[in-house]
PyMOL commands that place a pseudoatom at each C-alpha (Angstrom):
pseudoatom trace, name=CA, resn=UNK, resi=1, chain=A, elem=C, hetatm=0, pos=[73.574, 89.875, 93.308]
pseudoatom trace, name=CA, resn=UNK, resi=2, chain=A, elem=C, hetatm=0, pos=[71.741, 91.538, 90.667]
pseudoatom trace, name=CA, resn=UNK, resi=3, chain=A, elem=C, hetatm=0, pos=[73.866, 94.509, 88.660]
pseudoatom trace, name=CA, resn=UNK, resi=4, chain=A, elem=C, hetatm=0, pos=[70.878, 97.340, 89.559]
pseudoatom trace, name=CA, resn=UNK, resi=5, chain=A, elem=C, hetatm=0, pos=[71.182, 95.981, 93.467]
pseudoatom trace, name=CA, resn=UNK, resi=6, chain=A, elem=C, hetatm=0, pos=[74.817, 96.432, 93.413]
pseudoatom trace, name=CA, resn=UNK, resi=7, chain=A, elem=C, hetatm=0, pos=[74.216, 99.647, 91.243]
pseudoatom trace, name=CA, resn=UNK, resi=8, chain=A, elem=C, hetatm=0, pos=[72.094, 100.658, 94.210]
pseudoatom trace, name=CA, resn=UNK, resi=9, chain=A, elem=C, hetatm=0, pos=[73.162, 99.776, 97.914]
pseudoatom trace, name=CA, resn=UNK, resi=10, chain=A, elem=C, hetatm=0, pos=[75.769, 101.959, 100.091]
pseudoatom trace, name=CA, resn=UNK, resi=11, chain=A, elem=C, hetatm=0, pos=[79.480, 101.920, 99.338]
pseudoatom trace, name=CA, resn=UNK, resi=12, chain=A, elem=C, hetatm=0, pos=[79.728, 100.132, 102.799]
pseudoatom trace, name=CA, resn=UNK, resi=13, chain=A, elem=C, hetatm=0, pos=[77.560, 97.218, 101.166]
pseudoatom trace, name=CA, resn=UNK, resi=14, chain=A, elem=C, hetatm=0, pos=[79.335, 97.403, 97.978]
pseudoatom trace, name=CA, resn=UNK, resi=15, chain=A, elem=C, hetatm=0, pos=[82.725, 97.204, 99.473]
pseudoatom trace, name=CA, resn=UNK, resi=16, chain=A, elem=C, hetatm=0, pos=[81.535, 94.375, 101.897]
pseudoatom trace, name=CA, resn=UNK, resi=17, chain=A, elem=C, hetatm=0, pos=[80.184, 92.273, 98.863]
pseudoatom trace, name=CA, resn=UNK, resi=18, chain=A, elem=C, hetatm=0, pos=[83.249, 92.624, 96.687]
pseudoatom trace, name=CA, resn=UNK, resi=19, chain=A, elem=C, hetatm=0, pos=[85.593, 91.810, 99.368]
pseudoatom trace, name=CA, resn=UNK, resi=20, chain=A, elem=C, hetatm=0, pos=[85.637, 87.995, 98.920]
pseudoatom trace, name=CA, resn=UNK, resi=21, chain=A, elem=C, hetatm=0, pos=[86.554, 88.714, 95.026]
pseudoatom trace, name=CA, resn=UNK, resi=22, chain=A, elem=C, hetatm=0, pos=[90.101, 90.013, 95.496]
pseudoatom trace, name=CA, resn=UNK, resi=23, chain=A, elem=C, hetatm=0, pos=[91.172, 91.667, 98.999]
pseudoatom trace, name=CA, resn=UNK, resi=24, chain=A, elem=C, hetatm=0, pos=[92.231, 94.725, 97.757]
pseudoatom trace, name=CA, resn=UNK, resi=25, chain=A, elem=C, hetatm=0, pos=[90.946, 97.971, 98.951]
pseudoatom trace, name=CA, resn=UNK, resi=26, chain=A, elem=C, hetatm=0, pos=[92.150, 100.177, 96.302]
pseudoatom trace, name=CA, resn=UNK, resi=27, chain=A, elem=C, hetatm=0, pos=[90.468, 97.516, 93.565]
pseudoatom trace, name=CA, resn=UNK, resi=28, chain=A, elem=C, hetatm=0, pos=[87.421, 97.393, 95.176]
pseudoatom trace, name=CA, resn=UNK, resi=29, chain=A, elem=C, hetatm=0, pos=[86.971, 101.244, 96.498]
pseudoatom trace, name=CA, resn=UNK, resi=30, chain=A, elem=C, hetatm=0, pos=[87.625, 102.057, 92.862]
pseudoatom trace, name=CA, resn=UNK, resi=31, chain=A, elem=C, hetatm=0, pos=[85.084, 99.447, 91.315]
pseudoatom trace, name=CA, resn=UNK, resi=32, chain=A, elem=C, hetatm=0, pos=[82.203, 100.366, 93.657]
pseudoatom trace, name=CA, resn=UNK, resi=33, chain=A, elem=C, hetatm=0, pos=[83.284, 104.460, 93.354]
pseudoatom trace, name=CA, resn=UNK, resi=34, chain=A, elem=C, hetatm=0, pos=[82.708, 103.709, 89.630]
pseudoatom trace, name=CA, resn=UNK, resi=35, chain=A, elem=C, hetatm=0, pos=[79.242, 102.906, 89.984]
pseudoatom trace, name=CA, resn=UNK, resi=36, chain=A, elem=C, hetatm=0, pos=[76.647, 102.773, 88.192]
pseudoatom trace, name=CA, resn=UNK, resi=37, chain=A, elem=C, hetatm=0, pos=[77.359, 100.510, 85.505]
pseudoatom trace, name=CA, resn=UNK, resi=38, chain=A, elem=C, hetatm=0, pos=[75.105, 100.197, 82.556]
pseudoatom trace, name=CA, resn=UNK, resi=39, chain=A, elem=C, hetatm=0, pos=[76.368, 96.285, 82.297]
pseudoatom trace, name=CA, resn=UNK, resi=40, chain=A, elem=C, hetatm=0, pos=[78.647, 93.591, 84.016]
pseudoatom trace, name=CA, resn=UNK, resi=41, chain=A, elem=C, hetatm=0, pos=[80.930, 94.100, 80.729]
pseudoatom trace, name=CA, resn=UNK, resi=42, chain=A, elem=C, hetatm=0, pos=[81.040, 97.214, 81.558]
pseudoatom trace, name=CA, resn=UNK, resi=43, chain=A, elem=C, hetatm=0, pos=[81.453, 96.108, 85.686]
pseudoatom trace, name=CA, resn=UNK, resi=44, chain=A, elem=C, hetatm=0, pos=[84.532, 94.034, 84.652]
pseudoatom trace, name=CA, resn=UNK, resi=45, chain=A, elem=C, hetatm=0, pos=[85.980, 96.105, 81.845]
pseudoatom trace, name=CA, resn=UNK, resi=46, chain=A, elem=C, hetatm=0, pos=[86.386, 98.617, 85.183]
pseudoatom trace, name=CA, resn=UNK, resi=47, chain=A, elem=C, hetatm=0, pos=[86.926, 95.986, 87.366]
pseudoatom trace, name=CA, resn=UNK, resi=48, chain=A, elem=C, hetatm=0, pos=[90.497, 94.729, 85.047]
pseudoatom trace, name=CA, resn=UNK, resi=49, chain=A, elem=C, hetatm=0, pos=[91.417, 98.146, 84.716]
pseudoatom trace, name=CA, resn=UNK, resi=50, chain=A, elem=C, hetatm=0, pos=[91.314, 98.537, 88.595]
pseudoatom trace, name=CA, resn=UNK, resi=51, chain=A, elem=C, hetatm=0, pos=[94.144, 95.367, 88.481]
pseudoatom trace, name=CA, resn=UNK, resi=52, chain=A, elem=C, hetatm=0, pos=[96.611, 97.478, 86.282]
pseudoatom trace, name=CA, resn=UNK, resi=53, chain=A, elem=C, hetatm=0, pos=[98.791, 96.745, 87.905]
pseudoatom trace, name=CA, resn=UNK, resi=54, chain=A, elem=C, hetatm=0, pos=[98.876, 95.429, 91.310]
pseudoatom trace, name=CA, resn=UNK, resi=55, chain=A, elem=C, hetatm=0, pos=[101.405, 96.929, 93.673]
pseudoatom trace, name=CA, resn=UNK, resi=56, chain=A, elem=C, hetatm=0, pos=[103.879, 94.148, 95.256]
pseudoatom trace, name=CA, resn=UNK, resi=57, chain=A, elem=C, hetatm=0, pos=[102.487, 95.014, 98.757]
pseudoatom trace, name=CA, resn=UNK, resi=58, chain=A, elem=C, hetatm=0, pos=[98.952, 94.832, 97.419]
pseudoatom trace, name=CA, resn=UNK, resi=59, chain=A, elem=C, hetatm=0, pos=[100.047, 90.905, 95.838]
pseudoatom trace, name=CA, resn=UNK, resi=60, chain=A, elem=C, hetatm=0, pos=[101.309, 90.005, 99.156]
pseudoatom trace, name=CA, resn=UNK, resi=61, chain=A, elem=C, hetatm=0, pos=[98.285, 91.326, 100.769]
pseudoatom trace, name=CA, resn=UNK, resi=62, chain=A, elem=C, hetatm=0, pos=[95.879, 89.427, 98.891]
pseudoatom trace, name=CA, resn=UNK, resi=63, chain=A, elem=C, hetatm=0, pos=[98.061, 86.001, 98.780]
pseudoatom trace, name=CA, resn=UNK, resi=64, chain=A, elem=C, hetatm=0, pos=[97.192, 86.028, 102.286]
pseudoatom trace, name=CA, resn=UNK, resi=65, chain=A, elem=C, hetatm=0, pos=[93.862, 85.335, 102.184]
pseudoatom trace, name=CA, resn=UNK, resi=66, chain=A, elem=C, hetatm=0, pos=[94.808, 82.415, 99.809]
pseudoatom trace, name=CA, resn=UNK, resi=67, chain=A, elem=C, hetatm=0, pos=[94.727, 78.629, 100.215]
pseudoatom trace, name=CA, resn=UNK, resi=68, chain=A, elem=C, hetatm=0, pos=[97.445, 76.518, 98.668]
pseudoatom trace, name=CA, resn=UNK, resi=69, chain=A, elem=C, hetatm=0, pos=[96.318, 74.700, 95.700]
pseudoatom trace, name=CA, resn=UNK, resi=70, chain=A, elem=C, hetatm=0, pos=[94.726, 70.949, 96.884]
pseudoatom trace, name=CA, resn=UNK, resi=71, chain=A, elem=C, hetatm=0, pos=[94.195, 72.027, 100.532]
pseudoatom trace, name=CA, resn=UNK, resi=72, chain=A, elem=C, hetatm=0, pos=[90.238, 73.397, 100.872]
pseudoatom trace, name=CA, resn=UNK, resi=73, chain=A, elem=C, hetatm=0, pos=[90.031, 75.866, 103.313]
pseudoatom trace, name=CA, resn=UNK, resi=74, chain=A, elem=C, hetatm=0, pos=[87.219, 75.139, 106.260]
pseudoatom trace, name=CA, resn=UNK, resi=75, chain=A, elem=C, hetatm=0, pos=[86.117, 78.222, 106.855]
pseudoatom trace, name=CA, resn=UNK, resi=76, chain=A, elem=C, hetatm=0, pos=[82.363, 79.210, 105.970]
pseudoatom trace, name=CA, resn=UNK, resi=77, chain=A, elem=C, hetatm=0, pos=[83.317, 82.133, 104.244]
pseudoatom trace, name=CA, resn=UNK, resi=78, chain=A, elem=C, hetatm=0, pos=[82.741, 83.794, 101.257]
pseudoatom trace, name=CA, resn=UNK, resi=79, chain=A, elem=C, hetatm=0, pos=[85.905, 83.323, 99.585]
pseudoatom trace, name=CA, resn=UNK, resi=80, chain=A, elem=C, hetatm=0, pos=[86.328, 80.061, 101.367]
pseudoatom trace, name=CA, resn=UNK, resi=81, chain=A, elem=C, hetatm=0, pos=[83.492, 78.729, 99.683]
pseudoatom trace, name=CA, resn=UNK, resi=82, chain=A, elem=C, hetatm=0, pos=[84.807, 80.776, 96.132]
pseudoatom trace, name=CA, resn=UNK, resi=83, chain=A, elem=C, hetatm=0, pos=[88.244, 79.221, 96.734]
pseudoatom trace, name=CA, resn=UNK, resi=84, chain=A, elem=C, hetatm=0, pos=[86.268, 75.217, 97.305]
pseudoatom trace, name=CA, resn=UNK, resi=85, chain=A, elem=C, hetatm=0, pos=[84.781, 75.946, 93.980]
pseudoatom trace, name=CA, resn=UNK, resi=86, chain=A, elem=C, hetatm=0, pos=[87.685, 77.500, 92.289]
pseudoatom trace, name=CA, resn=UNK, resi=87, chain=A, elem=C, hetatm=0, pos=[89.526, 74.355, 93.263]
pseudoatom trace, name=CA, resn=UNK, resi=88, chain=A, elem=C, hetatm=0, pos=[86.892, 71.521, 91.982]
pseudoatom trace, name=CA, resn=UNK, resi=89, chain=A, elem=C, hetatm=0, pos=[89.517, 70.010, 89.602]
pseudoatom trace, name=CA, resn=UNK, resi=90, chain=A, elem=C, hetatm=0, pos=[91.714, 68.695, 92.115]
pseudoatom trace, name=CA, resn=UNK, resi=91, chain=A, elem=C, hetatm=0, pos=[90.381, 65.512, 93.896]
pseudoatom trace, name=CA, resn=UNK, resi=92, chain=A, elem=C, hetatm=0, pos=[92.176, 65.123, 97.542]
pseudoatom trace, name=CA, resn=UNK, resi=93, chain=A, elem=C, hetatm=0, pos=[91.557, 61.659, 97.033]
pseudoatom trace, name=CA, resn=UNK, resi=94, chain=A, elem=C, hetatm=0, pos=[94.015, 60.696, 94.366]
pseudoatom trace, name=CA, resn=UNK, resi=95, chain=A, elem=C, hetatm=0, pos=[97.029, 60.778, 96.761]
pseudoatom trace, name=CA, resn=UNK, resi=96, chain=A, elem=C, hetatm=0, pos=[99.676, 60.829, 94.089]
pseudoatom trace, name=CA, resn=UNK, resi=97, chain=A, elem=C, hetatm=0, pos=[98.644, 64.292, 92.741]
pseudoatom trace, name=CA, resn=UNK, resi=98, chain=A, elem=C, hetatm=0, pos=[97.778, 65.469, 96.202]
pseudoatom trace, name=CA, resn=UNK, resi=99, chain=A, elem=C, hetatm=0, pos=[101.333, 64.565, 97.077]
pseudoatom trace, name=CA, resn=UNK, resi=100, chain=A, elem=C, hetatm=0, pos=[102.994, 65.800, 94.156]
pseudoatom trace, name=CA, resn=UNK, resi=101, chain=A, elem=C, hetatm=0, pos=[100.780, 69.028, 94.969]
pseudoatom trace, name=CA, resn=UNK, resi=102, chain=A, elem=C, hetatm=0, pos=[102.131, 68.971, 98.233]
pseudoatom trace, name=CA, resn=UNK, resi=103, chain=A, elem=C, hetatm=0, pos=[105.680, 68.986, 97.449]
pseudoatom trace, name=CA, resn=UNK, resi=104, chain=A, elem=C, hetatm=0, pos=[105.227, 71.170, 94.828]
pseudoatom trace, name=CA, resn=UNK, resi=105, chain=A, elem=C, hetatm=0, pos=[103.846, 73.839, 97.478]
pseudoatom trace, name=CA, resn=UNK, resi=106, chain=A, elem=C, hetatm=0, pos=[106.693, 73.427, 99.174]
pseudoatom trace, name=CA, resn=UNK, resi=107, chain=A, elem=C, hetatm=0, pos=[109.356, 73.646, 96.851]
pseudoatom trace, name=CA, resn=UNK, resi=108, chain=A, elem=C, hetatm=0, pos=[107.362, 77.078, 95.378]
pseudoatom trace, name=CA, resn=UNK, resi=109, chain=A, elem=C, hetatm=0, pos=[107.131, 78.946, 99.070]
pseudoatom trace, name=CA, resn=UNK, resi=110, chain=A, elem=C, hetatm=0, pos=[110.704, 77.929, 99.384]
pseudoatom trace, name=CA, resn=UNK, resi=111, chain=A, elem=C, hetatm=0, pos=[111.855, 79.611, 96.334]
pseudoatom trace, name=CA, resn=UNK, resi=112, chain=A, elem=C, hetatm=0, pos=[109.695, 82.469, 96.046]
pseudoatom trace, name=CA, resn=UNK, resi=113, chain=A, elem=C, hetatm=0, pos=[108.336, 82.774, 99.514]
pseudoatom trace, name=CA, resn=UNK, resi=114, chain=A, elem=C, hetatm=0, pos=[104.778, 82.884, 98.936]
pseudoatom trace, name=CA, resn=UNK, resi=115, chain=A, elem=C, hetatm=0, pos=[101.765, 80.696, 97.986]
pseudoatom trace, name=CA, resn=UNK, resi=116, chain=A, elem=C, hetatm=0, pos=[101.969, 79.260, 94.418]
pseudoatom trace, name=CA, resn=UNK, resi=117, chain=A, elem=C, hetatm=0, pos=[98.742, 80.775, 93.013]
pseudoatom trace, name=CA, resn=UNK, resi=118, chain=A, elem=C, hetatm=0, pos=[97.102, 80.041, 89.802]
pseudoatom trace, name=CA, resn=UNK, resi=119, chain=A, elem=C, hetatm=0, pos=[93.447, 80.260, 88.757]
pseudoatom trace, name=CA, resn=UNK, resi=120, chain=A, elem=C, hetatm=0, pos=[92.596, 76.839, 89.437]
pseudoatom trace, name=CA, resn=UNK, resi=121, chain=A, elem=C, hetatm=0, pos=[88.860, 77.241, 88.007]
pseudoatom trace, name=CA, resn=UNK, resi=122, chain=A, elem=C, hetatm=0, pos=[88.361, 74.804, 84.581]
pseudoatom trace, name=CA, resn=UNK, resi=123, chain=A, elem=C, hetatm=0, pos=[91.833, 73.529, 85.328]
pseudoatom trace, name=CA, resn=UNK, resi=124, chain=A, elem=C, hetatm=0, pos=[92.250, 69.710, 85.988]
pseudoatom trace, name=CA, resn=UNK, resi=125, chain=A, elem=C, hetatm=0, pos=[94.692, 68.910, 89.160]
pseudoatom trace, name=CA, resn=UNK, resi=126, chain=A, elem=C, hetatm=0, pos=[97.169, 67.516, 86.301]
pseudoatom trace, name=CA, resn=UNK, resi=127, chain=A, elem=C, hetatm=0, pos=[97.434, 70.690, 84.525]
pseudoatom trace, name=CA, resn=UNK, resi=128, chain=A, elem=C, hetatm=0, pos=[98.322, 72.661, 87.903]
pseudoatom trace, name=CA, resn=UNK, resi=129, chain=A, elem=C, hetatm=0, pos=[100.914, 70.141, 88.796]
pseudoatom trace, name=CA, resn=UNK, resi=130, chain=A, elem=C, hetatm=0, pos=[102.342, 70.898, 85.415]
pseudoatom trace, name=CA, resn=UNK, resi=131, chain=A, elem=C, hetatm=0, pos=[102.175, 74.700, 85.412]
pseudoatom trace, name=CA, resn=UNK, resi=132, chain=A, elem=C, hetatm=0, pos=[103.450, 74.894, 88.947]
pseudoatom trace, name=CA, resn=UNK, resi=133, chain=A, elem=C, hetatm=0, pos=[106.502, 72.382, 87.923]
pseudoatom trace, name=CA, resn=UNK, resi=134, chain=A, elem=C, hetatm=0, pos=[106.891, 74.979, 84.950]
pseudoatom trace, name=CA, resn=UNK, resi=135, chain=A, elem=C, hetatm=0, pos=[106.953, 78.079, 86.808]
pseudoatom trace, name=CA, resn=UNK, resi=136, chain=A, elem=C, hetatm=0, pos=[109.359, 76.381, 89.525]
pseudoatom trace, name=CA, resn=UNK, resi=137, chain=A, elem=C, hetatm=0, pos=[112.062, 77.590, 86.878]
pseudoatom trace, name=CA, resn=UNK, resi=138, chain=A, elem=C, hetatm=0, pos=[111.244, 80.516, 86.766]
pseudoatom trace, name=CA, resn=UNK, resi=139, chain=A, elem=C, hetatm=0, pos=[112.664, 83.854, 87.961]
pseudoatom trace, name=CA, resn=UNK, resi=140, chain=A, elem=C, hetatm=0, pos=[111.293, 85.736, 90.777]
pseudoatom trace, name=CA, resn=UNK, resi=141, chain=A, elem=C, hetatm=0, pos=[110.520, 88.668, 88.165]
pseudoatom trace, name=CA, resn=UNK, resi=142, chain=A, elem=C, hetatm=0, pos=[108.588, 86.044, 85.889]
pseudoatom trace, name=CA, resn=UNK, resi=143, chain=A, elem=C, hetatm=0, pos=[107.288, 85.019, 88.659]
pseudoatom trace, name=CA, resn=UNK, resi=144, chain=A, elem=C, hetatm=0, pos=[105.870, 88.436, 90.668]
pseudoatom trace, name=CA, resn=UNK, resi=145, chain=A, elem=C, hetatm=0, pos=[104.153, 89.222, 86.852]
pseudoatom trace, name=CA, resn=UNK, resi=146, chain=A, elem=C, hetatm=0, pos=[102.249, 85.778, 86.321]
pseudoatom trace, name=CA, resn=UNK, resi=147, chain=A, elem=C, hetatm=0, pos=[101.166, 85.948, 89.877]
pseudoatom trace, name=CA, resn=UNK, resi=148, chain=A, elem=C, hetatm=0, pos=[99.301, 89.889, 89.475]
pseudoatom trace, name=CA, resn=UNK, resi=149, chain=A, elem=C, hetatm=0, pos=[97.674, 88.464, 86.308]
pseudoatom trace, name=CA, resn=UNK, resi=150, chain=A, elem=C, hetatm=0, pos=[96.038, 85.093, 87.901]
pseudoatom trace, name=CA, resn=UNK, resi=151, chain=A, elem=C, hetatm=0, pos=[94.890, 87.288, 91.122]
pseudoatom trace, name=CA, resn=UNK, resi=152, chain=A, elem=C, hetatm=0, pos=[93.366, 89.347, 88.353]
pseudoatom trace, name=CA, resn=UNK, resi=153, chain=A, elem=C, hetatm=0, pos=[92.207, 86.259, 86.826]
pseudoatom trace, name=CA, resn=UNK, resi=154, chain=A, elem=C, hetatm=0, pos=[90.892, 84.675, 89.625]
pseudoatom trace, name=CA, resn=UNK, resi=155, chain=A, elem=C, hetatm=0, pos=[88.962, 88.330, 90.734]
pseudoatom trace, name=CA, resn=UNK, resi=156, chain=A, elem=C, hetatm=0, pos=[87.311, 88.993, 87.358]
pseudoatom trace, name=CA, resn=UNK, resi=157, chain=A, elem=C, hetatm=0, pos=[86.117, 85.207, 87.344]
pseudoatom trace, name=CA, resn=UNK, resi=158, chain=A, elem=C, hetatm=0, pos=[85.023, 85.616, 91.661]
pseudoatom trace, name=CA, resn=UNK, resi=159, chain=A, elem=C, hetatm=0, pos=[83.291, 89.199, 89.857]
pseudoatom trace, name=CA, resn=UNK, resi=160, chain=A, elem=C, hetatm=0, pos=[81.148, 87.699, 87.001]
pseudoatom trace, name=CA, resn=UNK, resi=161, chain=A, elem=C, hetatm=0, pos=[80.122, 84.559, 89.110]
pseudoatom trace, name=CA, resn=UNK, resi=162, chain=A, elem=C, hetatm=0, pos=[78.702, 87.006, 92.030]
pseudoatom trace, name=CA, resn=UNK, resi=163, chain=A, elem=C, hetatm=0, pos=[77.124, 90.334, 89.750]
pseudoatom trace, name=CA, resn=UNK, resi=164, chain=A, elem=C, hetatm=0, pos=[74.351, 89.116, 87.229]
pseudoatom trace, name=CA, resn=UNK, resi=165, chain=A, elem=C, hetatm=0, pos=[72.773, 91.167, 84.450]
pseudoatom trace, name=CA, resn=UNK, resi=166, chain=A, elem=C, hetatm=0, pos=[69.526, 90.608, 86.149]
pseudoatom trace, name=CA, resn=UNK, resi=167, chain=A, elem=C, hetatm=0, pos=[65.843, 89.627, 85.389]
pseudoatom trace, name=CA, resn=UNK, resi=168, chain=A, elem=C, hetatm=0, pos=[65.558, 92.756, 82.928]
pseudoatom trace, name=CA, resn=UNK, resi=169, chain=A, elem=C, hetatm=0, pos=[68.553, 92.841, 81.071]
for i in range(1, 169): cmd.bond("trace and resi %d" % i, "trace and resi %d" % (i + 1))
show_as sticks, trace
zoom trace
């Protein structure tokens, strides 16, 4: 969608097409209340002030809607279909890292009782094994922080791939 098209269609619209970025209402209600913006620097500057911070029940919220990392979800969504591209970098058919994946899920939700979540976008399925074997040690306060910053992550990077400058920018 083109920044003067987002600029320019109902807050119903807005809300709708933001959505699939990050399912928060306060993050997106403030985003498309903040309209117009002059550019999409100016669209995200907003958009990572919006994520500062996230409320615990907001996290949890929006972990919901989340896949774990190396299954692809099947729905025909929006996010679905952000989430499949997010997730590129890890190949379901190289079972030793799917496994390893696998267990790793596991072992996370055990400990911290949530989907392990990390912007998986430019990442090779090596490096999440590695970062989610890292953050196993962690604390759940270490933990609750890294996990607001990559749903901000992952929602500025959902943001710039669906709001373009436009034609006459």
């Amino acid at each position: 969608m083109e920044l003067a098209v987002f600029n320019s269609v109902g807050r119903d619209e807005a809300i709708k097409a933001l959505t699939p970025c990050l399912d928060i209402s306060r993050w997106v209600e403030t985003i498309v209340d903040a309209r117009p913006f002059a550019s999409v620097d100016e669209l995200l500057r907003t958009a990572n002030q919006a994520a500062e911070p996230f409320s615990p029940q907001e996290v949890e919220s929006a972990l919901a809607h989340h896949p774990r990392i190396g299954e692809r979800p099947k729905a025909q969504t929006t996010e679905a279909a952000m989430s499949r591209s997010e997730q590129a970098g890890v190949d379901p058919n190289d079972d030793g890292t799917a496994a390893a994946l696998a267990e790793g899920n596991r072992a996370y939700e055990e400990k911290f009782g949530r989907v392990f979540l990390i912007r998986a976008a430019g990442r090779s399925a090596k490096e999440i094994l590695s970062t989610l074997q890292e953050r196993l040690t962690h604390t759940p306060e270490q933990e609750d922080t890294i996990v607001a910053e990559q749903l901000r992550e992952i929602a500025l990077l959902r943001l710039s791939g669906l709001i373009s400058e436009g034609a006459n920018a």
